[in-house]
mmCIF file of the N, C-alpha and C atoms, coordinates in Angstrom:
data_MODEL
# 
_entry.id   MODEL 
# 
loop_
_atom_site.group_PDB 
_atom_site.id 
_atom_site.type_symbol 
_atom_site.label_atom_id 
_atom_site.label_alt_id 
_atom_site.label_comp_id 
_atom_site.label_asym_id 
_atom_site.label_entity_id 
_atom_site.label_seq_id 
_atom_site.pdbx_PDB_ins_code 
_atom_site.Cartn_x 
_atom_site.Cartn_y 
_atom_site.Cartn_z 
_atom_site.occupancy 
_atom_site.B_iso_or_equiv 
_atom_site.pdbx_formal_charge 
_atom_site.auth_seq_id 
_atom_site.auth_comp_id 
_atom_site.auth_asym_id 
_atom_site.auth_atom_id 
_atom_site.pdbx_PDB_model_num 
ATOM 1   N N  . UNK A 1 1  ? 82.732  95.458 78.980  1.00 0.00 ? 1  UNK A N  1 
ATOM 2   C CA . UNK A 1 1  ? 83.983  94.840 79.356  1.00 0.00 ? 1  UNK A CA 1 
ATOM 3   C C  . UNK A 1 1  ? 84.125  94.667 80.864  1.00 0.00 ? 1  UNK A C  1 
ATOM 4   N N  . UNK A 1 2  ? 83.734  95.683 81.808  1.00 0.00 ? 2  UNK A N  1 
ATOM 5   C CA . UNK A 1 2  ? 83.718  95.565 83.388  1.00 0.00 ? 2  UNK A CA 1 
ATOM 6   C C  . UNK A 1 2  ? 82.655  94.058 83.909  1.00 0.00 ? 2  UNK A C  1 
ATOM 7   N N  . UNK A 1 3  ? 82.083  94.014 83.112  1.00 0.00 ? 3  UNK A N  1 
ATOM 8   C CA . UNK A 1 3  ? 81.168  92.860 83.261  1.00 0.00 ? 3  UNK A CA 1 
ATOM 9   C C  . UNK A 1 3  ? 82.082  91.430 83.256  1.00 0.00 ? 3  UNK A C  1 
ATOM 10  N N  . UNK A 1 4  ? 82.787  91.326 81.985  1.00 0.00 ? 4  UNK A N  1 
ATOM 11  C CA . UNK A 1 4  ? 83.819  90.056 81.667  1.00 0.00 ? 4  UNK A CA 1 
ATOM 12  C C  . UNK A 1 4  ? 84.778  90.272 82.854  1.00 0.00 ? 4  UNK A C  1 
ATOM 13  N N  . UNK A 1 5  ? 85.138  91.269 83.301  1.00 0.00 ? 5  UNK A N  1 
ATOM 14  C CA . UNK A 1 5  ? 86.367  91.358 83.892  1.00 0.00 ? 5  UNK A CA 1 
ATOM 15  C C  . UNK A 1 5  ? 85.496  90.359 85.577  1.00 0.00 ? 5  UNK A C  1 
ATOM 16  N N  . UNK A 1 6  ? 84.821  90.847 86.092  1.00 0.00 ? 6  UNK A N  1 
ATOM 17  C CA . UNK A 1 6  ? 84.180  90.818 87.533  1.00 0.00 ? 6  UNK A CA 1 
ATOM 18  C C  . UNK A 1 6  ? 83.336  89.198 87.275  1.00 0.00 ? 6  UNK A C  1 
ATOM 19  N N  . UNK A 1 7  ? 83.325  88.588 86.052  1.00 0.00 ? 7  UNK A N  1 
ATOM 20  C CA . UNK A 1 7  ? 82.746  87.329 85.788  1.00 0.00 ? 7  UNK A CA 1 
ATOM 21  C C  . UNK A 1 7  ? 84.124  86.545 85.922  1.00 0.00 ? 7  UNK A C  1 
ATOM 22  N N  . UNK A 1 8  ? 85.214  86.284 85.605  1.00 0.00 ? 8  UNK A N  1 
ATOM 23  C CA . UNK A 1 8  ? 86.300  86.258 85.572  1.00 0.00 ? 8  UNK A CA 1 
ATOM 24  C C  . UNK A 1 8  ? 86.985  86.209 87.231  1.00 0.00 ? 8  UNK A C  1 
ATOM 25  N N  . UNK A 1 9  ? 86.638  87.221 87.815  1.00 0.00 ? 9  UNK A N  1 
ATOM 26  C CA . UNK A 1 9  ? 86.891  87.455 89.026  1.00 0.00 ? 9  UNK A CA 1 
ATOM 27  C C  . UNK A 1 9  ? 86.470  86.834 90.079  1.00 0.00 ? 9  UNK A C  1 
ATOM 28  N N  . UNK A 1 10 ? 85.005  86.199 89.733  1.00 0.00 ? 10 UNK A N  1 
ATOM 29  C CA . UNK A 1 10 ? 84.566  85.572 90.426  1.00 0.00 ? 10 UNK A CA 1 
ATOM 30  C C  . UNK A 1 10 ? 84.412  84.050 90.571  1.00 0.00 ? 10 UNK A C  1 
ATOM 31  N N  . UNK A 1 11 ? 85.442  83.423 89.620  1.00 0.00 ? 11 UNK A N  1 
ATOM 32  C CA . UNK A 1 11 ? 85.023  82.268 89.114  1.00 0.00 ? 11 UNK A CA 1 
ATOM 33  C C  . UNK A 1 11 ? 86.594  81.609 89.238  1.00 0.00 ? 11 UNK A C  1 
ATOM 34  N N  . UNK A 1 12 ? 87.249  82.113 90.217  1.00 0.00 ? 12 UNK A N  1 
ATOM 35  C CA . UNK A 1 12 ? 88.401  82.221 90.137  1.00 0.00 ? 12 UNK A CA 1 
ATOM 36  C C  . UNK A 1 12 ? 88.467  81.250 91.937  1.00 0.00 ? 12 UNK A C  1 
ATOM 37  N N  . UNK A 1 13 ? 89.172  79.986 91.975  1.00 0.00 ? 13 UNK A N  1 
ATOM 38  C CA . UNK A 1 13 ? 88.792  80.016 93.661  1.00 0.00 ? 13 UNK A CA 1 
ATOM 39  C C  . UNK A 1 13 ? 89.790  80.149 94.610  1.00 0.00 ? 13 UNK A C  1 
ATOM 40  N N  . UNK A 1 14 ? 89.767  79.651 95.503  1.00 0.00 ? 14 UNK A N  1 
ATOM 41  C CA . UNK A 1 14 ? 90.648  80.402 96.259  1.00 0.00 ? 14 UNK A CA 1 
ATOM 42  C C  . UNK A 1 14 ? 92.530  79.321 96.781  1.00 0.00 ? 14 UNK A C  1 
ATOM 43  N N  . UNK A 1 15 ? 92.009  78.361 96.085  1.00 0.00 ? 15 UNK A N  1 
ATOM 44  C CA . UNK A 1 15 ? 92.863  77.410 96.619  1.00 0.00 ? 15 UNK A CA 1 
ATOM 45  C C  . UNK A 1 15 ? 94.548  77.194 95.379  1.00 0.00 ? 15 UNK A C  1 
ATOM 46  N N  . UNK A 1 16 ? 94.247  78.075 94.176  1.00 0.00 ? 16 UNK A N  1 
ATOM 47  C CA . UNK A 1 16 ? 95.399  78.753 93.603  1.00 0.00 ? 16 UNK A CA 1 
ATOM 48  C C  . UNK A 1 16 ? 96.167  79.958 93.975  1.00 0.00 ? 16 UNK A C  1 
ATOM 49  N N  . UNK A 1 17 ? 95.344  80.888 95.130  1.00 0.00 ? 17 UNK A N  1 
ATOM 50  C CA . UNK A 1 17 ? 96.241  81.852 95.458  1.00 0.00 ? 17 UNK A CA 1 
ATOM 51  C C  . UNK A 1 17 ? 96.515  81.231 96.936  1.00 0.00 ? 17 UNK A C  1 
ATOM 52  N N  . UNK A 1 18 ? 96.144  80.321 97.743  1.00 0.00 ? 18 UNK A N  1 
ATOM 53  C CA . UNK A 1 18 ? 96.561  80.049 98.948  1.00 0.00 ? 18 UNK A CA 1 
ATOM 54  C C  . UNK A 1 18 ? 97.887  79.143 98.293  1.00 0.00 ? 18 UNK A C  1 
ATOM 55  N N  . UNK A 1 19 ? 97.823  78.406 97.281  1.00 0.00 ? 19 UNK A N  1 
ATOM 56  C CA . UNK A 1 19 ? 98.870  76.979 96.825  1.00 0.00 ? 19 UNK A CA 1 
ATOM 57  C C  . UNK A 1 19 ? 100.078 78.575 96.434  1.00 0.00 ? 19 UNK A C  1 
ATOM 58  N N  . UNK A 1 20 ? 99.637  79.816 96.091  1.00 0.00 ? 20 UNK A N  1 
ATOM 59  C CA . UNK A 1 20 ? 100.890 80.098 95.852  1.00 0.00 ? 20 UNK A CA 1 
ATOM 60  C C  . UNK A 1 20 ? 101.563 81.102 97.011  1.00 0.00 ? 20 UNK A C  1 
ATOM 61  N N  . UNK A 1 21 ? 100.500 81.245 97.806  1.00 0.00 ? 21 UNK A N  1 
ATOM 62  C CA . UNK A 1 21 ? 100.843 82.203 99.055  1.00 0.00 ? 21 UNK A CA 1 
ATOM 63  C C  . UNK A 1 21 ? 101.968 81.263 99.878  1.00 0.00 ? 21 UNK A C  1 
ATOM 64  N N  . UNK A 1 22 ? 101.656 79.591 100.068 1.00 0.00 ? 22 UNK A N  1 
ATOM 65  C CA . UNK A 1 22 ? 102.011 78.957 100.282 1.00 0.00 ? 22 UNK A CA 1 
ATOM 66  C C  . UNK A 1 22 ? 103.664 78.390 100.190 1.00 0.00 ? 22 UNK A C  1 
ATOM 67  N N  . UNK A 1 23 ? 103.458 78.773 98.616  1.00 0.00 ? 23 UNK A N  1 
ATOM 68  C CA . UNK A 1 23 ? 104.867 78.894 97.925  1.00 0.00 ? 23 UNK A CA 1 
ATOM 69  C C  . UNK A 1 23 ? 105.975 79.727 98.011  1.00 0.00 ? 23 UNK A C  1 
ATOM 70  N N  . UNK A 1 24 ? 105.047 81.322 98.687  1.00 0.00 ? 24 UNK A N  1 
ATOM 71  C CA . UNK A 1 24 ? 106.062 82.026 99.082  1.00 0.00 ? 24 UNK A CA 1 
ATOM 72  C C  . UNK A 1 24 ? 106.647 81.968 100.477 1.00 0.00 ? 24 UNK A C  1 
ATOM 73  N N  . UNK A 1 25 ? 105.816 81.516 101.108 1.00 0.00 ? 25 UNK A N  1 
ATOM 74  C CA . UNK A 1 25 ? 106.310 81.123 102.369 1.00 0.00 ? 25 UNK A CA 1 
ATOM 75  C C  . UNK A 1 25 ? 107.414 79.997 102.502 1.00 0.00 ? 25 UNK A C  1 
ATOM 76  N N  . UNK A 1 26 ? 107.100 79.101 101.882 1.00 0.00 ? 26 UNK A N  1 
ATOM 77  C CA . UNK A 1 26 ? 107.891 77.793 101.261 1.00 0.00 ? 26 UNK A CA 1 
ATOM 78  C C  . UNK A 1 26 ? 109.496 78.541 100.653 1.00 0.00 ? 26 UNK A C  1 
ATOM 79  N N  . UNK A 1 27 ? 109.546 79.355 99.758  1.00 0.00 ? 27 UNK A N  1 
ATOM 80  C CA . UNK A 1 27 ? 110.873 80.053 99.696  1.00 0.00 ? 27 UNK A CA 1 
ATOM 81  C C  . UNK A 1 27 ? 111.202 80.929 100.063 1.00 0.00 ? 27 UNK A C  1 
ATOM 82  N N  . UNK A 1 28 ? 110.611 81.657 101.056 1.00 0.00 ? 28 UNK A N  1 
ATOM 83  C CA . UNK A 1 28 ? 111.309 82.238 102.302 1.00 0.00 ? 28 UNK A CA 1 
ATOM 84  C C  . UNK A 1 28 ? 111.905 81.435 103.383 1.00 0.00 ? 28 UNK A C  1 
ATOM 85  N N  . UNK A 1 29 ? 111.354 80.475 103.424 1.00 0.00 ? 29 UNK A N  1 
ATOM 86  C CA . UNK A 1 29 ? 112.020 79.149 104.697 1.00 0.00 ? 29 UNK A CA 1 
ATOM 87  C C  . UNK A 1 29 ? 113.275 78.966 103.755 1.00 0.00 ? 29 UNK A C  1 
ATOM 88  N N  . UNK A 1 30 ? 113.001 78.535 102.727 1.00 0.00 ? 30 UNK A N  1 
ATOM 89  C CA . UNK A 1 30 ? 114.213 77.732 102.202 1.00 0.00 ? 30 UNK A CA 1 
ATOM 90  C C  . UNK A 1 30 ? 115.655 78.832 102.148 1.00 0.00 ? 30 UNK A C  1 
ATOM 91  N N  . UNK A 1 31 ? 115.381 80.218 102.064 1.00 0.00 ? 31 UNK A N  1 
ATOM 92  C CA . UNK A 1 31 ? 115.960 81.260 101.742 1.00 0.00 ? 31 UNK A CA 1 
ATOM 93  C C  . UNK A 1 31 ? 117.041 81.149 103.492 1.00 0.00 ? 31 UNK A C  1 
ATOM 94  N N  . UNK A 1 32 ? 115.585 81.417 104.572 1.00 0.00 ? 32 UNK A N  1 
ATOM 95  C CA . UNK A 1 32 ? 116.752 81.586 105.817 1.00 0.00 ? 32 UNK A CA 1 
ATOM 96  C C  . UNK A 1 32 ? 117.573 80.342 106.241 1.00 0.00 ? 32 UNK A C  1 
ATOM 97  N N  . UNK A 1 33 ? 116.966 79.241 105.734 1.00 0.00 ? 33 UNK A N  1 
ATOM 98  C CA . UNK A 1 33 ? 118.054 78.476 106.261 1.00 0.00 ? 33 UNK A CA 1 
ATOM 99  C C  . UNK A 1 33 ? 118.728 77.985 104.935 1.00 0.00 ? 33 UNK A C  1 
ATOM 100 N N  . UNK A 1 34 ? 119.143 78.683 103.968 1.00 0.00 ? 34 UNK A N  1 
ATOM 101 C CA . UNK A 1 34 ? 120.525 78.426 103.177 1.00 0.00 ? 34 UNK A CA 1 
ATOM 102 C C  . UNK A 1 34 ? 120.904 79.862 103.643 1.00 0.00 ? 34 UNK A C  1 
ATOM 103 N N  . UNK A 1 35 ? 120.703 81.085 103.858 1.00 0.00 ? 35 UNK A N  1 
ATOM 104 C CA . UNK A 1 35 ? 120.861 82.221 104.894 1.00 0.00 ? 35 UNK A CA 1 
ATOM 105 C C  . UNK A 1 35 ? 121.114 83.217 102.885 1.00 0.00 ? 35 UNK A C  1 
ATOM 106 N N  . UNK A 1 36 ? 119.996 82.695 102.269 1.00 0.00 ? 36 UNK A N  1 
ATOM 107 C CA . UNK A 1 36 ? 120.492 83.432 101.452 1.00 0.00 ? 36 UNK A CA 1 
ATOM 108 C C  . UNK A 1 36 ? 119.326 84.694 101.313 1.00 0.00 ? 36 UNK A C  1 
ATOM 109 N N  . UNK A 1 37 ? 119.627 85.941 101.481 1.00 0.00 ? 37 UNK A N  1 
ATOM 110 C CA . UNK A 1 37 ? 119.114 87.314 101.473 1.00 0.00 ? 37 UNK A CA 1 
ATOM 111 C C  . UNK A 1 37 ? 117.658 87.651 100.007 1.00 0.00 ? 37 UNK A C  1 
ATOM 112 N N  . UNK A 1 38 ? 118.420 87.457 99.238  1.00 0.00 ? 38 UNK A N  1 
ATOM 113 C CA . UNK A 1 38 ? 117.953 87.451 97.738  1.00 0.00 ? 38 UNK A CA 1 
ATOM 114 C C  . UNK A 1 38 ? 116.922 85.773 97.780  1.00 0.00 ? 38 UNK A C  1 
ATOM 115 N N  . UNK A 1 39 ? 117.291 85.273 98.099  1.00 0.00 ? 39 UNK A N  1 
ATOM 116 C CA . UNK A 1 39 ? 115.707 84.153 98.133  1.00 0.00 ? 39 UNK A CA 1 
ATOM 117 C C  . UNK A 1 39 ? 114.419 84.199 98.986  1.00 0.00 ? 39 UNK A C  1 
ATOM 118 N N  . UNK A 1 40 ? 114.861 84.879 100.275 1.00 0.00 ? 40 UNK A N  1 
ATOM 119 C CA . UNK A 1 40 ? 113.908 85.085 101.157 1.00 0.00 ? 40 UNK A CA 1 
ATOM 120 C C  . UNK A 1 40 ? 113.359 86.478 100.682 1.00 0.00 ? 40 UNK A C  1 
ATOM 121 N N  . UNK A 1 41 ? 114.267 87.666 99.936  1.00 0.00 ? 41 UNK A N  1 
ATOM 122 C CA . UNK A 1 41 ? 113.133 88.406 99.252  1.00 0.00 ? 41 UNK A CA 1 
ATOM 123 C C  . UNK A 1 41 ? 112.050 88.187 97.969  1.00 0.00 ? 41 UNK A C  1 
ATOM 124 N N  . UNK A 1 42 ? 112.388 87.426 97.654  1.00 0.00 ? 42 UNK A N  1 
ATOM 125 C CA . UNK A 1 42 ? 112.019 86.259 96.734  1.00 0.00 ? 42 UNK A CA 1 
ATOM 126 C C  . UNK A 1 42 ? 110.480 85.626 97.118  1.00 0.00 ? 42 UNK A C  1 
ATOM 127 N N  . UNK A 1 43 ? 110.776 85.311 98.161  1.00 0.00 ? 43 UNK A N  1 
ATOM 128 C CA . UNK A 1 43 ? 109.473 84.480 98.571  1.00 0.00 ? 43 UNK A CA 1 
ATOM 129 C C  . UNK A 1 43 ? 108.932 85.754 99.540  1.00 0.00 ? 43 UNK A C  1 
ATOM 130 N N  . UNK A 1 44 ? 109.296 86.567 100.249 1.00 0.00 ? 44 UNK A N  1 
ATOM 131 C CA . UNK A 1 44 ? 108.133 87.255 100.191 1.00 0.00 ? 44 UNK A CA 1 
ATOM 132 C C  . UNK A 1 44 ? 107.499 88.142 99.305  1.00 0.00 ? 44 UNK A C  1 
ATOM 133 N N  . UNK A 1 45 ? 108.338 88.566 97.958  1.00 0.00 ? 45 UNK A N  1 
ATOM 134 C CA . UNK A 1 45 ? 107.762 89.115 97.131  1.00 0.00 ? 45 UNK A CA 1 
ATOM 135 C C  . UNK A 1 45 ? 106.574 87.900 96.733  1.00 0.00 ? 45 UNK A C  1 
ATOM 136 N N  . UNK A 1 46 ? 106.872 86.762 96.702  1.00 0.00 ? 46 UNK A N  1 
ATOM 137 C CA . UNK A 1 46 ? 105.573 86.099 95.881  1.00 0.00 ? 46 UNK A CA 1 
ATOM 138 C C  . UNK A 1 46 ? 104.764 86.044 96.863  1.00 0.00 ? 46 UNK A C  1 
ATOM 139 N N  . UNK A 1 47 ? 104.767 85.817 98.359  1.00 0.00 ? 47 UNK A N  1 
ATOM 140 C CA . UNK A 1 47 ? 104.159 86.189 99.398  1.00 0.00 ? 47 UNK A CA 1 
ATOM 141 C C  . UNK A 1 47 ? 103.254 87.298 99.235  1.00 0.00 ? 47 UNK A C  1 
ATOM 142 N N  . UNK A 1 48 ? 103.957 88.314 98.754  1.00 0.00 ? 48 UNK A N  1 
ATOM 143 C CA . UNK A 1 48 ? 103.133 89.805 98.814  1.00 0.00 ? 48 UNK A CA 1 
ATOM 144 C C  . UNK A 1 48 ? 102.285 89.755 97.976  1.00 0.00 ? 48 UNK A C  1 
ATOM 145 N N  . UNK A 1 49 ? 102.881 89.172 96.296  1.00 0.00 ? 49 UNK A N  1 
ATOM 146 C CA . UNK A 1 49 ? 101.641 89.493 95.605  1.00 0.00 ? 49 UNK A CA 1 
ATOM 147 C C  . UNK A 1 49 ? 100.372 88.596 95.441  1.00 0.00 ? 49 UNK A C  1 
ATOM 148 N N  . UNK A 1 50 ? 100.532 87.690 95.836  1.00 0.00 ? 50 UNK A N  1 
ATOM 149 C CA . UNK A 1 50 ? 99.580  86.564 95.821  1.00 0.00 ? 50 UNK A CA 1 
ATOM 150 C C  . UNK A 1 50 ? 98.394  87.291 97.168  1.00 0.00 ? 50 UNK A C  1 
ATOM 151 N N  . UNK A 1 51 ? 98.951  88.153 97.890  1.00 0.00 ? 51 UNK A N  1 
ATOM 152 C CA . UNK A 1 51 ? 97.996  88.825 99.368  1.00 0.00 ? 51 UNK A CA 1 
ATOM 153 C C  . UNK A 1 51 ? 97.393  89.709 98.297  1.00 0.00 ? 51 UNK A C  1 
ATOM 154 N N  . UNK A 1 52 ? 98.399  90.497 97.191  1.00 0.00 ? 52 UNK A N  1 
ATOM 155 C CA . UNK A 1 52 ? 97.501  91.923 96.383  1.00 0.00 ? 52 UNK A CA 1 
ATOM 156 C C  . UNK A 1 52 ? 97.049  91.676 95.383  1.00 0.00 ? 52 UNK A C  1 
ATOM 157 N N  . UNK A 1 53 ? 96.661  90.096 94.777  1.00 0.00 ? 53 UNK A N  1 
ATOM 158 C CA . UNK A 1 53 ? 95.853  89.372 94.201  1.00 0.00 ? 53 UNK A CA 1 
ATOM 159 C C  . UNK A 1 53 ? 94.691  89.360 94.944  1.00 0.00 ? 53 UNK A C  1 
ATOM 160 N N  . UNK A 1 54 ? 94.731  88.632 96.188  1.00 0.00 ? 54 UNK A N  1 
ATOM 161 C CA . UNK A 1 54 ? 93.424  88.306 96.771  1.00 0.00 ? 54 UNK A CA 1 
ATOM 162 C C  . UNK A 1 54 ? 92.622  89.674 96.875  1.00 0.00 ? 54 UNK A C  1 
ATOM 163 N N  . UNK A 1 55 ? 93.086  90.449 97.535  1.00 0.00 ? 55 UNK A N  1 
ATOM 164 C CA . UNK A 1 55 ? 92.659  91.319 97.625  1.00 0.00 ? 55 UNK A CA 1 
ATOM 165 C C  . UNK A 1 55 ? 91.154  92.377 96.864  1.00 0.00 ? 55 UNK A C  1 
ATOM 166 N N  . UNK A 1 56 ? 93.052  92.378 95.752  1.00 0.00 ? 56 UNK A N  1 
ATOM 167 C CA . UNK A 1 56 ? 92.929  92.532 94.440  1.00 0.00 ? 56 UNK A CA 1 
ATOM 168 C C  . UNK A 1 56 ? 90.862  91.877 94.095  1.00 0.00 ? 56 UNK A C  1 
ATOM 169 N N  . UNK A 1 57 ? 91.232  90.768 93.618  1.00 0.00 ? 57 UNK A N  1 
ATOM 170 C CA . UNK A 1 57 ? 90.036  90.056 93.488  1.00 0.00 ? 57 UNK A CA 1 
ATOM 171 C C  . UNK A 1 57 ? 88.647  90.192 93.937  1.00 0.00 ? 57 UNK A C  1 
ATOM 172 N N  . UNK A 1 58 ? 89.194  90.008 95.427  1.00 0.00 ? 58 UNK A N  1 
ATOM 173 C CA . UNK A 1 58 ? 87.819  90.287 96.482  1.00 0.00 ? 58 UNK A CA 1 
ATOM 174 C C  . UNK A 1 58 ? 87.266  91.330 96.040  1.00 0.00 ? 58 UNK A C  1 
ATOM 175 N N  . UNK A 1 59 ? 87.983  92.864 95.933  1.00 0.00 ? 59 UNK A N  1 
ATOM 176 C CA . UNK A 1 59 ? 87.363  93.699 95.794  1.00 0.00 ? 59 UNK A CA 1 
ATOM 177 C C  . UNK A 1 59 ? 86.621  93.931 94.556  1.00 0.00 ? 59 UNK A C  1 
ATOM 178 N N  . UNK A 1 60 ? 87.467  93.422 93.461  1.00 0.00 ? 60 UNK A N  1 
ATOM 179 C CA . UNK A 1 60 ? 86.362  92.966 92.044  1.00 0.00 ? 60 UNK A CA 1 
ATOM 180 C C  . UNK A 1 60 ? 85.806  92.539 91.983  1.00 0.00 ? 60 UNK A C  1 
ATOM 181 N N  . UNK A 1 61 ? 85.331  91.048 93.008  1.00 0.00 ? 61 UNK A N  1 
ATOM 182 C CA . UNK A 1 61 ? 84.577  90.401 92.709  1.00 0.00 ? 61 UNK A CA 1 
ATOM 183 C C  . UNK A 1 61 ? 83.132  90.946 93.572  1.00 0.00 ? 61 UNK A C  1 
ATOM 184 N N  . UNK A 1 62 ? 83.178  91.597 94.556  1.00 0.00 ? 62 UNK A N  1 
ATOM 185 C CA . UNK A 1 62 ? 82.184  92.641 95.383  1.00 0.00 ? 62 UNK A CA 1 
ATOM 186 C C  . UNK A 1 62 ? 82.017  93.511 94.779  1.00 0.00 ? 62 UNK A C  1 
ATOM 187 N N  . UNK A 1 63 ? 82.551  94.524 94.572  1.00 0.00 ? 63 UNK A N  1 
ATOM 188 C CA . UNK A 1 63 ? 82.476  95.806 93.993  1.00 0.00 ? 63 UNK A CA 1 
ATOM 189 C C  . UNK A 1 63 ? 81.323  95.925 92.849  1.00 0.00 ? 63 UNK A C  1 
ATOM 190 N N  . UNK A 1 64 ? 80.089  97.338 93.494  1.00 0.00 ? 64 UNK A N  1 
ATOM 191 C CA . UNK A 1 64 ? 79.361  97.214 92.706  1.00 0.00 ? 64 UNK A CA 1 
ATOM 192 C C  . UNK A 1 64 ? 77.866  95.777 92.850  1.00 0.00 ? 64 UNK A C  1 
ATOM 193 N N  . UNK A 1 65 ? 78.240  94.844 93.589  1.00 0.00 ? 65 UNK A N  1 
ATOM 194 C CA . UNK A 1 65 ? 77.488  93.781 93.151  1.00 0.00 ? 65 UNK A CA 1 
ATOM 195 C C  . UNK A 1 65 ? 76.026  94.511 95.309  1.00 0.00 ? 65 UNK A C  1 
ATOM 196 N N  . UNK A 1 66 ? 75.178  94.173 94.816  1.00 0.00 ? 66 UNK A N  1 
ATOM 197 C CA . UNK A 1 66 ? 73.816  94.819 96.060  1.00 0.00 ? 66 UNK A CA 1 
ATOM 198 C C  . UNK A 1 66 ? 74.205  93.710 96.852  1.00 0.00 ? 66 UNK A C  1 
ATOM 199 N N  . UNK A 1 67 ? 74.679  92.634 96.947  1.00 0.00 ? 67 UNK A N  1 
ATOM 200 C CA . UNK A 1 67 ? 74.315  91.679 97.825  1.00 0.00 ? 67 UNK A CA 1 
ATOM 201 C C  . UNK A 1 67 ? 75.604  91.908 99.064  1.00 0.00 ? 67 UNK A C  1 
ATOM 202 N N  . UNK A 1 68 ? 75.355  92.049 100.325 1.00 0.00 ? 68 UNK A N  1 
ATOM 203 C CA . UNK A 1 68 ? 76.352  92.542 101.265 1.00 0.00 ? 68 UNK A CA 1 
ATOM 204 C C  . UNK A 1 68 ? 76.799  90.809 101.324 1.00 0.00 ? 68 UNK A C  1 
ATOM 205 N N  . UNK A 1 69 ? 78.380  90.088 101.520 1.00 0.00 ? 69 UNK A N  1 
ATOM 206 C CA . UNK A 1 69 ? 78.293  88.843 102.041 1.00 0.00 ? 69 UNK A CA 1 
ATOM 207 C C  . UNK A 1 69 ? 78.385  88.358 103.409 1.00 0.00 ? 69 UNK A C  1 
ATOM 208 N N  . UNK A 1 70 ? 77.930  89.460 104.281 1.00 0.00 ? 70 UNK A N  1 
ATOM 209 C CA . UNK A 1 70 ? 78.635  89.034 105.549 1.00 0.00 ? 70 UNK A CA 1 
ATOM 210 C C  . UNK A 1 70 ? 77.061  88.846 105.979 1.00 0.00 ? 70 UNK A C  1 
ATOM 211 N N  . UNK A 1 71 ? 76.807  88.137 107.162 1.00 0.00 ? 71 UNK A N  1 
ATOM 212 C CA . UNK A 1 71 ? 75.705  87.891 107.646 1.00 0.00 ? 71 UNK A CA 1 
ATOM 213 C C  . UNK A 1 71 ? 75.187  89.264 108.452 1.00 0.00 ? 71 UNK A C  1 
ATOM 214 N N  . UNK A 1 72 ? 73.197  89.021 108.317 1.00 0.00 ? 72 UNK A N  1 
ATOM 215 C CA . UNK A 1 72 ? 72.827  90.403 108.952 1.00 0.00 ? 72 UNK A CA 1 
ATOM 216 C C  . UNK A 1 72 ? 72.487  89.959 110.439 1.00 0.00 ? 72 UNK A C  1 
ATOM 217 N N  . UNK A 1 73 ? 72.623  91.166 111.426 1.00 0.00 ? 73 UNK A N  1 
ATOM 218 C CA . UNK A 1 73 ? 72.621  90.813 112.562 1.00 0.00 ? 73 UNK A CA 1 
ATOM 219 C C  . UNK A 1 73 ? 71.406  91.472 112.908 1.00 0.00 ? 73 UNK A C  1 
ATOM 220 N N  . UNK A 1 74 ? 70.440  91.471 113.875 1.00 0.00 ? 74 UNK A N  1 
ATOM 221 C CA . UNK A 1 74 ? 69.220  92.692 114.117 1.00 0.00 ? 74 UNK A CA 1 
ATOM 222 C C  . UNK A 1 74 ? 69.772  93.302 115.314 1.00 0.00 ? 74 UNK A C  1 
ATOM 223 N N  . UNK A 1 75 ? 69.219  94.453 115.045 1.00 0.00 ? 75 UNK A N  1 
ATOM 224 C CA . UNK A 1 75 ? 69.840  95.312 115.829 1.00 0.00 ? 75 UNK A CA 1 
ATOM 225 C C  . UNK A 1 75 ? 69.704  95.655 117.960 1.00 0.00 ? 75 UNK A C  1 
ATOM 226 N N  . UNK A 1 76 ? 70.668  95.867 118.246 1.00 0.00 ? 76 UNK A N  1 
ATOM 227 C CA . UNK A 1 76 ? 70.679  95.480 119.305 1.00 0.00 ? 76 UNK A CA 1 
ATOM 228 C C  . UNK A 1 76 ? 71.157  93.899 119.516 1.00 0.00 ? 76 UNK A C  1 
ATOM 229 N N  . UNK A 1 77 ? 71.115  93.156 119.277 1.00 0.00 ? 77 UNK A N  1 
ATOM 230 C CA . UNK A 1 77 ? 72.522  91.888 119.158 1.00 0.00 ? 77 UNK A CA 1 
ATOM 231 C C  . UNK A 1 77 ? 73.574  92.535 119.282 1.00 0.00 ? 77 UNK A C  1 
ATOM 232 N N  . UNK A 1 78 ? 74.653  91.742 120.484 1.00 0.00 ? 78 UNK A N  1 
ATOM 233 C CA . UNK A 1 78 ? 75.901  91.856 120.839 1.00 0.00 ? 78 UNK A CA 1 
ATOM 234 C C  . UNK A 1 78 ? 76.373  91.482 119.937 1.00 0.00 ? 78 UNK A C  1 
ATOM 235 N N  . UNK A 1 79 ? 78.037  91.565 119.579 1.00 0.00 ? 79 UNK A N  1 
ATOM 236 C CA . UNK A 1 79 ? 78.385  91.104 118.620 1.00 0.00 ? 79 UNK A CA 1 
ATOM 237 C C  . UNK A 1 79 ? 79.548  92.046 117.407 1.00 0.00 ? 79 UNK A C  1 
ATOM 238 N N  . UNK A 1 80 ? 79.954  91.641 116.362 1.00 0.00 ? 80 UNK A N  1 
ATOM 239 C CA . UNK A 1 80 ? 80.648  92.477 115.283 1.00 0.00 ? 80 UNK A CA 1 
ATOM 240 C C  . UNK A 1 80 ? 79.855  91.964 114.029 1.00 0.00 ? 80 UNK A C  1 
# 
């Protein structure tokens, strides 16, 4: 089953959690300028979870897997 779950995870892209990260930002604007309290928590709650989705994800979709994705540097190269 950890297998389906992390296949799933990975096949997932990224431009549905930005369209809704998007969205929360989108009703937090709309929230301060009708100055209403309860909408702007609103949109950053969908703000928040759409960040502990990605997250969320990334780490399922890495986790466990040998391949590092960040590029290798040799050692002694300046740099992060």
């Amino acid at each position: 089953m950890p297998g389906a779950l992390i296949l799933v995870a990975t096949e997932v892209p990224a431009a549905p959690v930005v369209g809704v990260m998007t969205l929360g930002v989108v009703v937090a604007l709309v929230g301060h300028v009708a100055r209403s309290y309860r909408v702007v928590g609103i949109g950053i709650a969908i703000l928040f979870l759409a960040t502990a989705a990605m997250v969320v994800g990334a780490y399922v979709s890495y986790h466990g897997d040998e391949t590092d994705p960040r590029p290798v540097k040799p050692p002694g190269q300046a740099g992060f």
